[in-house]
C-alpha positions in Angstrom: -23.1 6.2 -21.8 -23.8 8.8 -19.0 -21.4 11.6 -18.4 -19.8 10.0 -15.4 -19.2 6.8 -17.3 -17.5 8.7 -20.5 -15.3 10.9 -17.6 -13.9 7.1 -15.8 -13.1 5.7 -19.6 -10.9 8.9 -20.4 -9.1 8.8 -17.0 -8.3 5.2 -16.9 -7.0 5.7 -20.8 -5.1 8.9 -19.7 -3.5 7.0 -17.0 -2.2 4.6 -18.9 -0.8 6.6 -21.8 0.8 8.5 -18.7 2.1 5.0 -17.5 3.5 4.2 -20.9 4.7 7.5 -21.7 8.2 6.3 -23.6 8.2 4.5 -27.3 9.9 1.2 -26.9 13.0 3.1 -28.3 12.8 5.7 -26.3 12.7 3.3 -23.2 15.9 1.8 -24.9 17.4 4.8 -24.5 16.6 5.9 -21.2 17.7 2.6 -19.8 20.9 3.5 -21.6 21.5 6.6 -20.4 22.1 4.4 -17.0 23.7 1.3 -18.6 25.6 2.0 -21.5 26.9 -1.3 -22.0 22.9 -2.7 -22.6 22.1 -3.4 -26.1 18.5 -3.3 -27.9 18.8 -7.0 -27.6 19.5 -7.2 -24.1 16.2 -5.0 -23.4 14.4 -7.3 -25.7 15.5 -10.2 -23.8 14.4 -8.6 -20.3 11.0 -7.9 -22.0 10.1 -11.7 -22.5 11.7 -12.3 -19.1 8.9 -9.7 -17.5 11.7 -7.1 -16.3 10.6 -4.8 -18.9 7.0 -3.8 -18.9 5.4 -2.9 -22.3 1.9 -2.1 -23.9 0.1 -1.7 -27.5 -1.4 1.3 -27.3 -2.7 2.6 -31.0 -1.3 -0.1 -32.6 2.4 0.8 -31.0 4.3 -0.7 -28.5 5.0 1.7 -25.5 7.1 1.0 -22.6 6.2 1.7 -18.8 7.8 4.8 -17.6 8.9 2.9 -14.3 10.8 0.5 -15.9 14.1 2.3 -16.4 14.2 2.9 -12.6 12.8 -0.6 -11.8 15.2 -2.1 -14.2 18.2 -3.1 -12.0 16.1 -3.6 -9.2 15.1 -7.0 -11.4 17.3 -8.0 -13.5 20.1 -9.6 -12.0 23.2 -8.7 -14.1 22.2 -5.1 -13.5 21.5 -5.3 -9.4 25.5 -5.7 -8.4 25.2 -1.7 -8.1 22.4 -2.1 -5.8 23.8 -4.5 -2.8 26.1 -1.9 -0.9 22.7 -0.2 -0.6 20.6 -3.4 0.4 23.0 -4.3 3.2 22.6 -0.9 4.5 19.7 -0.5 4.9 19.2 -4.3 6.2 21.3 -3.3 8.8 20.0 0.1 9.3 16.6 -2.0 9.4 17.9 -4.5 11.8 18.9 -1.7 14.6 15.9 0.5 14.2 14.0 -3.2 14.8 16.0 -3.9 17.3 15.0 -0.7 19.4 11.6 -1.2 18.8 11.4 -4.6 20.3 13.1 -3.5 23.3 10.0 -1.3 24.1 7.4 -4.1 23.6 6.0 -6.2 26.6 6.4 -9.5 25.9 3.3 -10.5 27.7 1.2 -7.9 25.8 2.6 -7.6 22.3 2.5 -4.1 22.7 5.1 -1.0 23.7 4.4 2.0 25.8 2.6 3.9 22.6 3.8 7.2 20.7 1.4 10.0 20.2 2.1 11.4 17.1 0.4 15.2 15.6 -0.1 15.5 12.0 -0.8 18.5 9.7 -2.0 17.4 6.1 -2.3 19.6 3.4 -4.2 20.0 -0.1 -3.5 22.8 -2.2 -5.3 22.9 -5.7 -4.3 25.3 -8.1 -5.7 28.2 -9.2 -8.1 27.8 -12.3 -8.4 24.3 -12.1 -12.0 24.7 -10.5 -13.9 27.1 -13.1 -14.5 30.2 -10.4 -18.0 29.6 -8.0 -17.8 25.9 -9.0 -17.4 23.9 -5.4 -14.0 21.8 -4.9 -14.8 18.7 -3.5 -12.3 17.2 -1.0 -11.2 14.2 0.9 -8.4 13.6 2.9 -7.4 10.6 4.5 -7.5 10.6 8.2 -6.7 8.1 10.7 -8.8 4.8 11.9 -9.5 3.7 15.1 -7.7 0.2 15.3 -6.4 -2.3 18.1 -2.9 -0.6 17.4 -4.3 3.4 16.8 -6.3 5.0 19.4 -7.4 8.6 20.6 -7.8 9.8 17.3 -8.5 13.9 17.4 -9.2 16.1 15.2 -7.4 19.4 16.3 -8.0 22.5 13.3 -9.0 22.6 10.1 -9.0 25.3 7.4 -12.9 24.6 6.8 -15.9 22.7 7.9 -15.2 19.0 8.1 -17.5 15.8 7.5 -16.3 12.8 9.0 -16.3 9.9 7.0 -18.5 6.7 8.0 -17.3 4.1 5.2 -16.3 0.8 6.5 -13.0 0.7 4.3 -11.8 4.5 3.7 -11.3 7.1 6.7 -11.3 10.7 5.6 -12.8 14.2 6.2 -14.5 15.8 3.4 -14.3 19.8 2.9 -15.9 21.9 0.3 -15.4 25.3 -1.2 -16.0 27.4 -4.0 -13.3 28.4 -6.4 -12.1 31.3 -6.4 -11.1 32.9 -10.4 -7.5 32.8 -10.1 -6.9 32.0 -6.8 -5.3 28.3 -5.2 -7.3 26.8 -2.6 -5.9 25.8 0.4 -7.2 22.9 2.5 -6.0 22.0 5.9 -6.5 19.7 8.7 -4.0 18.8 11.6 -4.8 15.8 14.2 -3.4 13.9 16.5 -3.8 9.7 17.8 -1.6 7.1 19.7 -0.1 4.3 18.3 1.6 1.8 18.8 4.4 -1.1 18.2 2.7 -5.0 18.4 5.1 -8.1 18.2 4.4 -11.7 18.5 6.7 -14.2 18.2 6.0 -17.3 16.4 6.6 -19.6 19.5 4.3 -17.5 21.4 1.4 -17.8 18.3 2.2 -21.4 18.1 1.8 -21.6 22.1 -1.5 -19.4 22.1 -3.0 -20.6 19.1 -6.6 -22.4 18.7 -8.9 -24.0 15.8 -11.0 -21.4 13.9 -14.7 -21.0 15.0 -15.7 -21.1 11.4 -19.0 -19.7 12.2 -18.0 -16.8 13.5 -18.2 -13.3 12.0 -14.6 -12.7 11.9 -13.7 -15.6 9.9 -16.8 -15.6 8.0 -15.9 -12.0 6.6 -12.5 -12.7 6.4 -12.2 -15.6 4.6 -14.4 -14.3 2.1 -14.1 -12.8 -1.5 -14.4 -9.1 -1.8 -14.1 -8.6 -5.5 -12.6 -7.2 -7.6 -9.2 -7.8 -5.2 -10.0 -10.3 -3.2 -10.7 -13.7 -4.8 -11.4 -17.4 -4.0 -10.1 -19.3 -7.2 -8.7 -22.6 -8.2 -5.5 -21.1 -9.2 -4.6 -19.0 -6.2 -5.9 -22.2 -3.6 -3.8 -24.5 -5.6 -0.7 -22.2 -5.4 -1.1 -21.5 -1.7 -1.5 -25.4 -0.8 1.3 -25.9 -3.0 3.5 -23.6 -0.9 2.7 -25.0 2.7 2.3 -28.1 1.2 1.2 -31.0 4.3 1.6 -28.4 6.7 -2.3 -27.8 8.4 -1.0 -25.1 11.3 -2.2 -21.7 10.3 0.8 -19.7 12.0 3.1 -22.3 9.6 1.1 -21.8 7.0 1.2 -18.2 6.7 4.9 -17.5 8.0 5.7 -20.2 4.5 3.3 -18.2 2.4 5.0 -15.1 3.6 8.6 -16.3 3.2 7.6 -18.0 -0.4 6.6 -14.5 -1.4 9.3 -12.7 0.2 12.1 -15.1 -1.8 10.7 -14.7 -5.3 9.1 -10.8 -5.3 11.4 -8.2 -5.2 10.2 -4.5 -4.9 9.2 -2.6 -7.9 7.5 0.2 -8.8 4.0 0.2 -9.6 1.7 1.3 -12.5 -1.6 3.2 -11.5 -3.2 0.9 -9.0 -6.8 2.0 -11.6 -5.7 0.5 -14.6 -4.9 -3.0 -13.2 -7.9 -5.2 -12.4 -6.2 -7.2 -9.8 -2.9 -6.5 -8.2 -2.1 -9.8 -7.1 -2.5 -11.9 -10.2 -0.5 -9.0 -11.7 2.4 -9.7 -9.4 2.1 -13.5 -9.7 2.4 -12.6 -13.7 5.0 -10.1 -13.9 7.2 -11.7 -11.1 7.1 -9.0 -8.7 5.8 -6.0 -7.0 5.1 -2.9 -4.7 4.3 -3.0 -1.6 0.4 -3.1 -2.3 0.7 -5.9 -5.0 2.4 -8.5 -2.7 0.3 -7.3 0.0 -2.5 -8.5 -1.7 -0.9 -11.6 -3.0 -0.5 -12.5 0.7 -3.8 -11.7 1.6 -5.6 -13.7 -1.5 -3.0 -16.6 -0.4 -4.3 -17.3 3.1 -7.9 -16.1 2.5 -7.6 -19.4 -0.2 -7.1 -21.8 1.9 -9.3 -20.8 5.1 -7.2 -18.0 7.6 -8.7 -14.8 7.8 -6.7 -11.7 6.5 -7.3 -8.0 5.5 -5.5 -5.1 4.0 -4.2 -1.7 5.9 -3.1 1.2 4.8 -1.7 4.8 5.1 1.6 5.7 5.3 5.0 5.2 6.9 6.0 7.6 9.0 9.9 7.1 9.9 11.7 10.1 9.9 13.9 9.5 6.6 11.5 7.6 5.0 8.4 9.0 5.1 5.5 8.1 2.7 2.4 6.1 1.4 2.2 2.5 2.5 0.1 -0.6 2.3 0.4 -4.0 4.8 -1.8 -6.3 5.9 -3.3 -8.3 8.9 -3.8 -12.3 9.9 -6.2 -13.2 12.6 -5.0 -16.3 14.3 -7.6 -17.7 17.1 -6.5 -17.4 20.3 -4.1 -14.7 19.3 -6.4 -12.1 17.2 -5.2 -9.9 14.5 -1.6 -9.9 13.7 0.1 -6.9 12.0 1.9 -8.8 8.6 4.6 -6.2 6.4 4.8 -8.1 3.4 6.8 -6.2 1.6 9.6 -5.0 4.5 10.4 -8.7 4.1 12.9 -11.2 6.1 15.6 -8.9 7.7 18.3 -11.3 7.2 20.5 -8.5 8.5 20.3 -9.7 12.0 21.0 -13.3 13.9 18.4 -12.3 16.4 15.5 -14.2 14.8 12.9 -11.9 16.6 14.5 -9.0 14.2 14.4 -11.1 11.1 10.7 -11.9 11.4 9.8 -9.0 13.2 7.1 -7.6 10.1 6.2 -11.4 9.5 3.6 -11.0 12.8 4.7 -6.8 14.3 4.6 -3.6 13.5 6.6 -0.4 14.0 5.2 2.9 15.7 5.5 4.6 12.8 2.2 4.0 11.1 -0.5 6.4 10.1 -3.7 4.0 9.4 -6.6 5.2 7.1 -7.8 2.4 5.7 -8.9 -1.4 6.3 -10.0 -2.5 3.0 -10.0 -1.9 -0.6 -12.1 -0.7 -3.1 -14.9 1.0 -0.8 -17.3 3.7 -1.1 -16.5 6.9 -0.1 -18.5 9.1 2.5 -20.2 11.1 1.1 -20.1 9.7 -1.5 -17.4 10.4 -5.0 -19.3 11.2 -8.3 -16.6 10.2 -10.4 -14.1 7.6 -10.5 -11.2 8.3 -7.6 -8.0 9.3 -8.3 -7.0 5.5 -6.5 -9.6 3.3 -6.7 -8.0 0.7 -4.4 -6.7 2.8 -1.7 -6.9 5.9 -0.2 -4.0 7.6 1.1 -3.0 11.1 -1.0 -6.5 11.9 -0.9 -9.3 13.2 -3.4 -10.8 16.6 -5.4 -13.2 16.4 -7.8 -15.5 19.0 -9.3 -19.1 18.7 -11.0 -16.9 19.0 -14.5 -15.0 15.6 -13.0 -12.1 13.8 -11.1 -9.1 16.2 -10.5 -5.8 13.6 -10.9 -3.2 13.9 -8.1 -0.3 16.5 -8.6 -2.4 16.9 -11.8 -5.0 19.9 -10.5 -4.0 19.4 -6.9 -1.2 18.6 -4.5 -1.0 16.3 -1.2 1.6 17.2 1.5 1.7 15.5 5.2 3.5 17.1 7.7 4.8 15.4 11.1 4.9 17.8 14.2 5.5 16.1 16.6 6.2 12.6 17.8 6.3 11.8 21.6 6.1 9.0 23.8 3.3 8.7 26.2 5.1 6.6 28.6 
């Protein structure tokens, strides 16, 4: 076993045990700290129903660390506590939608465009790098896309490389550490992006048969293991779900809504130490934002319409962080911005609002990446931090991988958001 391998089997090992930090009693108790009333049986029963994720790990059961917040989230005696909040932010959903549309031509699918100035940060602490050893890092940096343009690199605290990989923007910096001292790595940039909507009446009006020999659907209809896959199980649950229907727009808006009613948000264990997110989210019942993301991709790649994954994060003001989505290419319409996990916004009557994510997107949208599991340019000696994504970034050292807020720390910062017309 070479040096690199021994260095991934400790990390994916150490990310579980971090995962399933809590004894099953322990867990019991957490949970109980928020529901009093629950019992060791009730807990037991929410285990076998998949609400409560556990593990053997050295020969004793462990339970995931997410579970006591994901816990009313999925069970449904618990989630009465949770609907004020829902309808709020439905709502709150609906009108920040509902301004958005306003903005976008209808004969374009596209609004005016936002130019939006970032400044992202990596600090890595001091003595985490033995002194004169180089730190080795990436940050994510934005892609050029039909919705993301303009892209410009403004400052940086060093000398950048940018990336080339197909999947995985970033800029790579390198230093050597200094005994004692935090490192400090910084880059601020700029790009335009915008808002896209289509409506299903005007994809049903616009839409074509596939040319099945062309790249684009040849690619995209494709497996790209290990999270992408054409099996029997996933084309027999997709067919099952649009059942006779043969129109690709039908199909996916069914596929999407299917997932929407029976996957409810839930925080996620290390993307690393699951070897594929959407049979994990078929099998548990539900998922992040990621999981489901991939569930609807693997879905319509299954039976024949091209999808891919996207990435970065969200950018709305309250709300800001990392985010995964997807996209559907329709013939005669091109790629269509799908957010699988912002679901139906049920919210609103206006029926453009509640399927606005279903075939748009919002302006606030920072895209690094269009795939998963990709190389890394140049390229990573050991195994990444995330090794589906890439969105916090990535340090490592000759010694090995340094773990995010583990070593290091990630921080984006939003300047400035303005509207170019």
């Amino acid at each position: 076993m070479t040096a690199v391998e021994a260095d991934s089997l400790r990390a994916i090992m150490s990310r579980i045990e971090r995962d399933f930090c809590y004894t099953f009693e322990e867990g019991v108790e957490k949970i109980q700290e928020r529901f009093p009333h629950v019992s060791v049986a009730n807990v037991k029963d929410w285990e076998t129903r998949n609400f409560v994720e556990t593990k053997m790990i050295n020969g004793e059961k462990r339970m995931f660390r997410k579970a006591i917040s994901n816990i009313d989230r999925l069970v449904p005696e618990l989630s009465a506590g949770r609907k004020t909040q829902a309808i709020f932010d439905a709502v709150s959903g609906a009108e920040m939608v509902s301004g958005v549309l306003k903005g976008i031509s209808r004969e374009t699918g596209y609004d005016g465009g936002h130019r939006i100035t970032i400044k992202y940060t990596i600090d890595v602490d001091a003595d985490s790098v033995p002194a004169g050893e180089k730190i080795r890092v990436w940050m994510p940096f934005p892609t050029t896309t039909e919705r993301q343009k303009n892209v410009t690199l403004i400052s940086s605290s060093d000398k950048v490389r940018f990336s080339n990989s197909e999947k995985h923007n970033t800029v790579y910096m390198e230093r050597k550490a200094k005994k004692g001292q935090p490192a400090h790595f910084e880059i601020v940039y700029s790009y335009d992006v915008y808002s896209k909507y289509f409506s299903q009446d005007y994809m049903l009006s616009h839409l074509k048969p596939y040319d099945k020999t062309s790249d684009v659907y040849l690619k995209y209809t494709a497996p790209d293991a290990p999270q992408i896959l054409l099996s029997e199980d996933f084309q027999a649950l997709a067919k099952h779900i649009v059942g006779r229907e043969d129109n690709p727009v039908k199909q996916a808006s069914l596929i999407y809504d299917w997932i929407d009613a029976y996957f409810p948000w839930a925080g996620a264990r290390e993307y690393s130490t699951i070897p594929n997110l959407a049979e994990y989210a078929l099998n548990r019942g539900y998922g992040d934002c990621g999981q489901v993301s991939l569930l609807y991709i693997n879905l319509l790649r299954n039976i024949g319409i091209p999808a891919r994954w996207e990435s970065g994060w969200y950018l709305e003001p309250e709300d800001v962080g990392i985010h995964d989505w997807a996209e559907v290419y329709f013939e005669g319409v091109g790629w269509v911005p799908v957010d699988m996990s912002f679901g139906l916004n049920l919210a609103s009557k206006d029926k453009d609002v509640v399927n606005f994510y279903k075939s748009g997107m919002d302006y606030f949208r920072l895209a690094a990446n269009r795939g998963v599991c990709g190389s890394f340019s140049p390229e990573k000696k050991f195994i990444r931090s995330e090794t589906v994504d890439s969105q916090l970034g990535e340090v490592e050292w000759n010694g090995g991988n340094l773990f995010y807020y583990r070593g290091w720390s990630p921080e984006l910062q939003i300047i400035e958001v303005k509207e170019l017309h």
